[in-house]
C-alpha positions in Angstrom: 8.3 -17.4 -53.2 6.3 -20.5 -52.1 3.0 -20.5 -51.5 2.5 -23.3 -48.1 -0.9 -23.9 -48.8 0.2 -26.0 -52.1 2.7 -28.2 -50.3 2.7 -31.1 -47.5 4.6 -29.2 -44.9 2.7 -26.4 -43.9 0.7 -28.8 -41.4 4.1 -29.6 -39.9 5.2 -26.3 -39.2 1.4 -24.4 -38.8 1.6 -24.6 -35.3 4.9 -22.3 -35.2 3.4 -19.8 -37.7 1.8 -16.7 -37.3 -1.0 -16.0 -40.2 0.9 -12.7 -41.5 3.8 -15.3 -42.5 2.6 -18.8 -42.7 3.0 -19.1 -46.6 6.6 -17.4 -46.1 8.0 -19.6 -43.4 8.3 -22.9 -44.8 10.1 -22.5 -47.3 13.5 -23.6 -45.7 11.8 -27.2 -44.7 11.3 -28.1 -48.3 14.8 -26.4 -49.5 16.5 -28.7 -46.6 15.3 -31.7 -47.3 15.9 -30.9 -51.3 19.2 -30.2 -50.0 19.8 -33.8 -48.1 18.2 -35.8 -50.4 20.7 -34.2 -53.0 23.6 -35.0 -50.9 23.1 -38.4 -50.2 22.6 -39.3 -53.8 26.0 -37.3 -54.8 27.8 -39.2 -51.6 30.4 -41.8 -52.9 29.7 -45.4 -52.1 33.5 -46.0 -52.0 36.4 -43.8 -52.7 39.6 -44.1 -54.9 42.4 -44.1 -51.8 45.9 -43.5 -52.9 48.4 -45.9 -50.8 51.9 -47.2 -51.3 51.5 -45.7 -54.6 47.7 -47.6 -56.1 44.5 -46.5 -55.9 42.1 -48.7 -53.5 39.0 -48.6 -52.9 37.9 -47.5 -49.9 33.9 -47.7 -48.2 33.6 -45.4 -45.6 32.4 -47.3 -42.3 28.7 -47.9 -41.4 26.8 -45.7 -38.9 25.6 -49.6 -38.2 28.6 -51.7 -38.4 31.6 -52.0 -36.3 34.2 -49.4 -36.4 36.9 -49.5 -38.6 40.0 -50.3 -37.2 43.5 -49.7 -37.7 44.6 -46.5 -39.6 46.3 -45.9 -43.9 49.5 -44.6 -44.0 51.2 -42.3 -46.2 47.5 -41.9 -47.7 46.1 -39.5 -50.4 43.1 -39.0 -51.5 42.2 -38.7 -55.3 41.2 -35.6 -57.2 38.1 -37.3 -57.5 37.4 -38.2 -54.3 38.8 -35.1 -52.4 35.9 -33.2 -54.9 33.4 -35.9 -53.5 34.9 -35.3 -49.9 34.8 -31.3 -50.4 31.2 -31.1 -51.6 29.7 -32.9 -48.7 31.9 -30.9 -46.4 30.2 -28.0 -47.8 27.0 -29.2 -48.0 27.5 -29.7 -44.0 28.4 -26.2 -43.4 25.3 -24.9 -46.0 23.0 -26.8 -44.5 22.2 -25.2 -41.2 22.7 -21.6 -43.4 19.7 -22.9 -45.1 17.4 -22.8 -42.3 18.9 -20.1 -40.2 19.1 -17.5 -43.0 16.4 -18.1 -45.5 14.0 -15.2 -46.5 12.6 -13.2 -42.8 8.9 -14.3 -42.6 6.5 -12.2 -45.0 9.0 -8.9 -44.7 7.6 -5.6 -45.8 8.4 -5.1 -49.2 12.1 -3.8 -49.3 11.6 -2.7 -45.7 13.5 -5.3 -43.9 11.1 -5.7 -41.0 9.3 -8.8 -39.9 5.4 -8.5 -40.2 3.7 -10.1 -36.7 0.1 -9.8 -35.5 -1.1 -8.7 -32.6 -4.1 -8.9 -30.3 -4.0 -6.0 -27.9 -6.7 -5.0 -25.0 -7.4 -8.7 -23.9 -8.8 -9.0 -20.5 -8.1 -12.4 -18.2 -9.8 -13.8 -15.1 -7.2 -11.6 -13.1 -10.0 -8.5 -13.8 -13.8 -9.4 -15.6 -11.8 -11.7 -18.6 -13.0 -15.3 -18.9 -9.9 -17.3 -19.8 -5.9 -17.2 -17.8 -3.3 -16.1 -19.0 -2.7 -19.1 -20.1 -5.3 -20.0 -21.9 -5.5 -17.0 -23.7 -1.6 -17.3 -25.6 -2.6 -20.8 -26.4 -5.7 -19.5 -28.2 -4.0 -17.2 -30.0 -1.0 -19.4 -31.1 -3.4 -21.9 -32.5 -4.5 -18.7 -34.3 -1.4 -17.5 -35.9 -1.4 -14.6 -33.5 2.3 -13.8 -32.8 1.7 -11.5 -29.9 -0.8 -10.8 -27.4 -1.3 -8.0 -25.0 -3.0 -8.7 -21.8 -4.7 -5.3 -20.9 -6.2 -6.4 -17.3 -8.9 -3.5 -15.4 -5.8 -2.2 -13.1 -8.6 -1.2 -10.3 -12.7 -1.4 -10.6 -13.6 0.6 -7.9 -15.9 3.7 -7.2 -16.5 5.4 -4.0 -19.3 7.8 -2.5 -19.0 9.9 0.5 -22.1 11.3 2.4 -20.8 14.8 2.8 -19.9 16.5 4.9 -18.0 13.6 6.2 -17.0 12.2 3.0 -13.7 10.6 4.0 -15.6 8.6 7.4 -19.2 7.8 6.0 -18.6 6.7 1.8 -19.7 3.5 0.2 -17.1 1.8 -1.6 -17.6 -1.3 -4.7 -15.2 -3.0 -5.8 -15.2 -5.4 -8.7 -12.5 -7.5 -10.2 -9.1 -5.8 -10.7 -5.2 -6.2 -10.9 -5.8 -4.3 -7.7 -8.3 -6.7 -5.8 -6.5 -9.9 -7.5 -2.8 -8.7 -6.8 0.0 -7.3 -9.9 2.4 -10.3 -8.4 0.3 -13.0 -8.9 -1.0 -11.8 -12.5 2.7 -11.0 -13.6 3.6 -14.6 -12.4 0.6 -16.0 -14.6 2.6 -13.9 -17.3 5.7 -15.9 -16.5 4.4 -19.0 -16.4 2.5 -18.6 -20.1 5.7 -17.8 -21.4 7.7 -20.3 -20.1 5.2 -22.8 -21.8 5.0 -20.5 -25.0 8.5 -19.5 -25.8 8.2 -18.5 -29.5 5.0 -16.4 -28.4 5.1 -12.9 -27.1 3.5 -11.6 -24.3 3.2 -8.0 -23.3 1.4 -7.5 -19.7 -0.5 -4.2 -19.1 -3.4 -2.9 -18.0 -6.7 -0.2 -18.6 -7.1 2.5 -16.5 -9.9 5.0 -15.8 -7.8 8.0 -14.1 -10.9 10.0 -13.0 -14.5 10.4 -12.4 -16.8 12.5 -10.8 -19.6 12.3 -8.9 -23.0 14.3 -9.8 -27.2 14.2 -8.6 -28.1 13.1 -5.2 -28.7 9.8 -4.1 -31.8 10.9 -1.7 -33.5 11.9 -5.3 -32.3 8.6 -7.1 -30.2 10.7 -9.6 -26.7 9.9 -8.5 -24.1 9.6 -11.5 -20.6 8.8 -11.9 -19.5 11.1 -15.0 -16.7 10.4 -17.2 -16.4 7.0 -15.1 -15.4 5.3 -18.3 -12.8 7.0 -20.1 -9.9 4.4 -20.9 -6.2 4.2 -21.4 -4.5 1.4 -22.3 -1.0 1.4 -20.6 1.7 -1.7 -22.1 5.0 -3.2 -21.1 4.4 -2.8 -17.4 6.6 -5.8 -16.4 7.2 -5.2 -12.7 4.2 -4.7 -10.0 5.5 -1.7 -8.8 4.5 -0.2 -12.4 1.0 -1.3 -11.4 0.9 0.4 -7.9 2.0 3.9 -9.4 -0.5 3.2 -12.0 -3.1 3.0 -9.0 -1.5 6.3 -7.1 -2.9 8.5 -10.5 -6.4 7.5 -9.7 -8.3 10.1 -7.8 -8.2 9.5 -4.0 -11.6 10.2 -2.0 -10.6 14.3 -1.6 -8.3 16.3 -2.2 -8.8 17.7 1.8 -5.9 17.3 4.0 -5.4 18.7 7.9 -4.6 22.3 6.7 -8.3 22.6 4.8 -10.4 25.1 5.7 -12.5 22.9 7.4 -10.0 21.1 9.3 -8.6 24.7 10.2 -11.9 26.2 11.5 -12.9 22.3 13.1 -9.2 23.1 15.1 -10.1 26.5 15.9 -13.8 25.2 17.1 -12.2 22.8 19.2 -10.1 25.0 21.1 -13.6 27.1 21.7 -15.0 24.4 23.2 -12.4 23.4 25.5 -12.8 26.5 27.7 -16.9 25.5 27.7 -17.0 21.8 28.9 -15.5 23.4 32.5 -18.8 25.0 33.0 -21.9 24.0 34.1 -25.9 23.8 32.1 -26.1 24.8 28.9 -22.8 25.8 28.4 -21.2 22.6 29.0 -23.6 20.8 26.4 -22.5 23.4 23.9 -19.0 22.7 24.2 -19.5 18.6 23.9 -21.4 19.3 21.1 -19.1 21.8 19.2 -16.3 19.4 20.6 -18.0 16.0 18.8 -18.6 18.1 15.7 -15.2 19.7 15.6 -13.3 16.0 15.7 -15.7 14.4 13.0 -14.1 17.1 10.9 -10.5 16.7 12.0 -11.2 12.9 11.8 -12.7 13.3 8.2 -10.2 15.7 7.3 -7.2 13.2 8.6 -8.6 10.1 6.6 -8.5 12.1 3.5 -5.9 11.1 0.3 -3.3 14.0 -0.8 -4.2 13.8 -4.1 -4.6 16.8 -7.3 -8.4 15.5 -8.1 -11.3 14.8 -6.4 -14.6 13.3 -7.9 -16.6 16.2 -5.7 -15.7 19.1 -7.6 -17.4 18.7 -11.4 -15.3 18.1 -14.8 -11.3 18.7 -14.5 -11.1 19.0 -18.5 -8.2 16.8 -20.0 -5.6 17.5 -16.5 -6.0 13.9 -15.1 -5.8 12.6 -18.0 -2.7 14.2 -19.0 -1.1 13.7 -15.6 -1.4 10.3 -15.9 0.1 9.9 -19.4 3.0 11.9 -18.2 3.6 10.0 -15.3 3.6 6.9 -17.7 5.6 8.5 -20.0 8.9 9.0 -17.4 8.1 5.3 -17.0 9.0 4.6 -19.9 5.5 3.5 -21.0 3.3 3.1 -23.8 -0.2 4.5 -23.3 -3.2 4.6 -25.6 -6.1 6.2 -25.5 -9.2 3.2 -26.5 -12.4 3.5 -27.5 -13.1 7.4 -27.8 -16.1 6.9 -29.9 -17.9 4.3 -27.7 -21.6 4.8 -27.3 -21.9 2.7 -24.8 -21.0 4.1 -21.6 -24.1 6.1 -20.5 -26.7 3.3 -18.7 -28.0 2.2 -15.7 -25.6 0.4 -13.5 -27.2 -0.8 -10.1 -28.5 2.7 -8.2 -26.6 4.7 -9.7 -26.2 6.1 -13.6 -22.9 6.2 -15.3 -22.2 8.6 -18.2 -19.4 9.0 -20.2 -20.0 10.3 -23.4 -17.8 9.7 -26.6 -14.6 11.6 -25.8 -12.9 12.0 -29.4 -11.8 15.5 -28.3 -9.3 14.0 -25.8 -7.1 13.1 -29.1 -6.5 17.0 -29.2 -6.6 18.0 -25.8 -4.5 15.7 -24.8 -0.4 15.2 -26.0 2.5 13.0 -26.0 0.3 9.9 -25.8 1.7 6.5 -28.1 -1.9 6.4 -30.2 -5.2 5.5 -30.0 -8.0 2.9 -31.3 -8.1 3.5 -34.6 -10.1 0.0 -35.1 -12.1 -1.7 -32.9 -16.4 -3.1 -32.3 -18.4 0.4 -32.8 -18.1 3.3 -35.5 -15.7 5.3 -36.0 -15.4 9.2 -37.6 -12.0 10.1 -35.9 -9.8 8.4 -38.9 -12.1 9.9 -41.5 -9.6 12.2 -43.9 -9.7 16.1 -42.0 -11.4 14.4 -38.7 -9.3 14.9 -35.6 -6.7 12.1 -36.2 -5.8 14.6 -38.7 -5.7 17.5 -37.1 -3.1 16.3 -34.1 -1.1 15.1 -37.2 -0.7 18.0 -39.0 -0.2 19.5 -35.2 2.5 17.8 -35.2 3.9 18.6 -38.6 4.0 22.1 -37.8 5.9 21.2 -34.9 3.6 21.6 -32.1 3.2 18.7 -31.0 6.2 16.5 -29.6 4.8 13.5 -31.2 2.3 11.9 -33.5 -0.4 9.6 -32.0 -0.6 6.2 -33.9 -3.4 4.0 -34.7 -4.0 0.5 -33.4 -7.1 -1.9 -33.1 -8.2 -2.7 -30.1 -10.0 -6.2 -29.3 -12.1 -5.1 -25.6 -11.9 -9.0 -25.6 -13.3 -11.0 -22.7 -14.7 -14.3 -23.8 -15.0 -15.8 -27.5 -18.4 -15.2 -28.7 -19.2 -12.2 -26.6 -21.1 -10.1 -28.7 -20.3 -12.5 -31.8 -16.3 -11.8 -31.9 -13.8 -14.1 -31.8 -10.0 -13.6 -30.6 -8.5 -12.3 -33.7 -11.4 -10.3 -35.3 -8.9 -6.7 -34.4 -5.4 -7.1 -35.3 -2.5 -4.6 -35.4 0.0 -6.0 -37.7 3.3 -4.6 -36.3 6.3 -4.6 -38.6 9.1 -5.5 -36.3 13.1 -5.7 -36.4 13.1 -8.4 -34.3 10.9 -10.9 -32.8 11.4 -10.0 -29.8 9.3 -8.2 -26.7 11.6 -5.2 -27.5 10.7 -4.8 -30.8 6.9 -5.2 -30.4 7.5 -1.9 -28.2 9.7 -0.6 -30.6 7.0 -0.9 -33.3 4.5 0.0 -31.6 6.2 3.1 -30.3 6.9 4.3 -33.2 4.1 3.7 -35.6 5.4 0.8 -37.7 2.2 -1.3 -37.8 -1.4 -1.4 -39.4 -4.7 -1.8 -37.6 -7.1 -4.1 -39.1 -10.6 -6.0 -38.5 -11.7 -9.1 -40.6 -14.1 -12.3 -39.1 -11.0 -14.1 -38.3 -9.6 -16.2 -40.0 -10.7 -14.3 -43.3 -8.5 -11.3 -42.6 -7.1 -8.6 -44.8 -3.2 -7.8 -45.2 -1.4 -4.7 -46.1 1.5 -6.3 -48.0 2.9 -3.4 -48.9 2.6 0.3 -48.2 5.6 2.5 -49.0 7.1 5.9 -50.5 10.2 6.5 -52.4 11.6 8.9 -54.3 10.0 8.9 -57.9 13.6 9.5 -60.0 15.9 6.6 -58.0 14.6 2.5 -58.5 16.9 1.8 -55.6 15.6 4.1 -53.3 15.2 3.9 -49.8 11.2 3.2 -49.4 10.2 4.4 -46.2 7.1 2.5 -44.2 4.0 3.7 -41.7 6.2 5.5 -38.9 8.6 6.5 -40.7 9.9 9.8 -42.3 11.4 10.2 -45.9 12.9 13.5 -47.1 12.4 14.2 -50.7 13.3 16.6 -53.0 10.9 15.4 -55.7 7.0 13.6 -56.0 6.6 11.1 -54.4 6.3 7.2 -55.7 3.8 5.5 -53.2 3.4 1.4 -53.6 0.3 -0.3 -51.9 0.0 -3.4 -52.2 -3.4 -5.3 -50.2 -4.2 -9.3 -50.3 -6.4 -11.4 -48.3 -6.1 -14.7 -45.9 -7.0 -16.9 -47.1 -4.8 -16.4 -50.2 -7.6 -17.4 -52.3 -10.2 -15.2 -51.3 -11.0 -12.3 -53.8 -13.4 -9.1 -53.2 -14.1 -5.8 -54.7 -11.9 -3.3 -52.5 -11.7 0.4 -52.0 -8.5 2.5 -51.0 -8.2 5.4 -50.0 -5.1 7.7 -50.2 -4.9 10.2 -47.5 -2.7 13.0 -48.0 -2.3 15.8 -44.4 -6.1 15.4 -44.4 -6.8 15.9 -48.2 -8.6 12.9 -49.5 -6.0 12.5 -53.0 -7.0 9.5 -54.5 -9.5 6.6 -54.2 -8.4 3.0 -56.0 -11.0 0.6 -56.6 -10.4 -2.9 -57.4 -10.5 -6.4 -57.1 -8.2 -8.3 -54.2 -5.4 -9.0 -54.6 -4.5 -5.4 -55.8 -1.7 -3.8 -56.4 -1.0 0.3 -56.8 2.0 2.3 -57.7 0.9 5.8 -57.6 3.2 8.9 -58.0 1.4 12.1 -56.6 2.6 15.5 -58.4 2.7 17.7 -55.2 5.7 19.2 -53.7 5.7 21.3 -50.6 9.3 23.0 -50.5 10.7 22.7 -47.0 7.3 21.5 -45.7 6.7 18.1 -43.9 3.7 16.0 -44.9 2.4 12.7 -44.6 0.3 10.1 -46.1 -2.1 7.3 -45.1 -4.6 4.8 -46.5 -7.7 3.1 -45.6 -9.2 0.2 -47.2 -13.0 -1.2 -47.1 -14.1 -4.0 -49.1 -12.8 -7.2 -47.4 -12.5 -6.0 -43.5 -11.1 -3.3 -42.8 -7.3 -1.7 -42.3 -6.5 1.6 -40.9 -2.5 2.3 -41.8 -0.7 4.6 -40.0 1.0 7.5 -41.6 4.2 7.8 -44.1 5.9 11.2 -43.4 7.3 12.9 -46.0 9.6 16.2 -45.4 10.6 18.1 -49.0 13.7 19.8 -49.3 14.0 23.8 -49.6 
């Protein structure tokens, strides 16, 4: 295996590199030219032709010259030169095999699949980002990023009705959004960036705030939007229709329609008044009044959203929430729940307060989401061995849950420098099939990638991480994602290096076994551990994860491992 940064083409072909693979990927340009130089000194100035019985020499005509003219009859060519003829023929057909099957940039050790970095949660101008579309893939390319996900604000919008007209007399803001700035025009931006970045991979999508509620008063200066920032990351929404159902989950302004109590007794009122406003005095000015008061209601009442949640009526627990991974879910969607541990969300915005607390819990309460930040700019206790990553993993190992959640990092990236990160600082390294928008989804649908954080471009790499059965050399190693049944201990590889290939540090790794902290490795980088653990759990599925601290950090996702009866 060549190593690029010790030969004279890695600046040639650096551009078309990602940093997972760069020192794997040129390794067909030297091999070529090896190749052609070889062939052209082998070529045969002239060659022995057989005619009329002697051998002649024959120089095949100049790429310069004039074409030869005339043709040999009854002509053979020599053992000889039919060898010389035979050899360049194959070199020919070799050649192109050279470059178009030569080693799969940096594959996961026996694995097969393709490791590609990936920025995900990237905002752009289209919501409260800095750069286009645009812009942003170029970025990234020059980085060695491989794929990008644009995770635009799909609305920024909060609303306040005075009750009891809520519906007829509200205050609405609205910042920056996919909504405000229009799904067609930001999927176009999409298009375009692609068309001018073929061998990078895009993935449009968007963050979304299903719900809020509304508590205080704003005549005592203690209004607050509650729960206003609790996030899900939603990716591969490639049509804008996506993006409008996406806006239909968000709470509407009530959940008040025309058959609400109000509206009832406002319909009932009304009636009451019509046999008033005939009469004279005091009577008459009754019935305007009850009239007047009874349409504001059926007016408010009219002007209201069907919708299950309203943000009058205090905490709804983890329902929105849920309703709107569902709904993504039949769409065919990945969603991701970001940030849970952010400390950051309770301040004072404008008049009004916003609190959202850290919302770790929703991990549990919530089900059949794609995964969660595992990785990203504050501290994090969810991935710590027994926390609650945990405990919905082993939820789902006893088969109550339909599916695991998976880690990723997530970048909350607006503009380079912004609170000191650059683009590329949080990474999920995704091991694809193919390189290919299908098989980012694929990967990151079903766990095969690593989340990691490094000051780019000093980033850490998870070479290998893999388990296979202890008694077999050749057995099938199974990779983060993936499930390996066993009727033995387990043999678990783990292999970690850093970018550059020179760097070295003292690292720590941590083996994670269901929860159970098994094993920490300490060491210096690169490191390499082949580890068997004794345990066997007869008919039992568990899995196994590692962590490592020491140069960045990488969060892997889990290894599930089912033993036979």
């Amino acid at each position: 295996m060549m190593n690029s940064s010790k030969v004279d083409f890695a600046p040639f072909c650096h551009s078309m590199l990602d940093t997972e693979s760069r020192e794997f990927r040129c390794f067909w340009i030297p091999a070529f030219a090896g190749m052609t130089v070889f062939g052209l000194l082998t070529r045969p100035s002239t060659m022995n032709i057989k005619h009329g019985g002697t051998f002649k020499k024959y120089a095949p005509p100049s790429f310069r010259g004039k074409p030869e003219s005339g043709r040999l009859q009854n002509s053979s060519v020599s053992p000889a030169g039919f060898r010389a003829v035979f050899f360049n023929a194959l070199l020919a057909l070799l050649a192109p095999l050279v470059i178009f099957t030569s080693p799969a940039p940096c594959r996961a050790a026996s694995s097969g699949y393709e490791h590609v970095s990936a920025v995900i949660d990237v905002r752009t101008t289209f919501s409260d980002g800095a750069y286009d579309p645009e812009t942003l893939v170029g970025m990234a390319r020059k980085r060695g990023i491989g794929v990008l996900c644009l995770n635009d604000h799909d609305t920024m919008e909060m609303e306040y009705g005075i009750p009891p007209f809520r519906n007829i007399l509200r205050k609405r803001v609205e910042l920056g959004s996919l909504k405000k700035s229009g799904a067609e025009k930001y999927l176009a931006s999409v298009r375009e960036a692609r068309k001018n970045y073929p061998d990078m991979i895009v993935i449009p999508g968007a963050e979304s705030a299903p719900f809020y509620y509304w508590s205080g008063n704003p005549l005592a200066g203690n209004l607050t939007a509650n729960d206003h920032e609790r996030r899900i990351l939603t990716i591969g929404l490639e049509k804008a229709e996506d993006y409008r159902t996406l806006q239909a989950l968000h709470i509407a302004s009530g959940v008040s329609g025309l058959m609400t109590w109000p509206a009832t007794v406002a319909a009932v009122l009304l009636i009451f008044s019509l046999f008033l406003l005939p009469g004279r005095g005091r009577p008459r000015w009754a019935g305007a009044v009850i009239a007047a008061g009874s349409l504001l209601f059926i007016l408010n009442a009219f002007f209201a959203s069907a919708s299950l949640f309203d943000p009058y009526h205090g905490a709804q627990g983890a329902k929105p929430y849920q309703r709107f991974i569902d709904e993504m879910n039949k769409a065919g969607m990945l969603t991701f729940w970001n940030y849970p541990e952010t400390r950051s969300g309770v301040r004072k915005m404008g008049p009004i307060r916003v609190s959202t607390p850290p919302y770790p819990q929703m991990l549990l309460e919530t089900t059949n989401y794609t995964g969660f930040a595992a990785l990203y700019g504050e501290n994090i206790t969810v991935t710590e061995p027994g926390g609650l990553w945990d405990k919905a993993l082993q939820e789902y190992c006893m088969g109550y849950r339909r599916r695991p959640p998976w880690g990723i990092a997530t970048a909350d990236y607006h503009e380079e420098g912004e609170s000191g990160q650059k683009l590329g600082d949080f990474q999920t390294v995704l091991l694809v099939s193919e390189r290919s928008p299908q098989g980012v989804l694929d990967a990151l649908g079903n766990g095969r990638m690593y989340a990691r954080q490094g000051e780019f471009p000093r980033m850490p790499r998870l070479t290998e991480f893999t388990i296979a059965a202890l008694e077999q050399d050749n057995a099938r190693k199974a990779v983060s994602g993936e499930t390996l049944f066993l009727r033995g201990a387990p043999r678990i590889k783990i292999s970690v290096a850093g970018f550059p290939p020179e760097q070295t540090a003292q690292l720590k790794v941590r083996l994670i076994r269901s929860g159970e902290l098994v094993q920490i490795f300490s060491g210096s980088m690169p490191l390499t551990i082949d580890y068997v653990d004794h345990f066997e759990a007869s008919g039992k599925k568990v899995y196994y994860r590692v962590d490592v601290r020491g140069y960045g950090t990488i969060v892997s996702n889990p290894i599930f491992v089912e033993f036979a009866q």
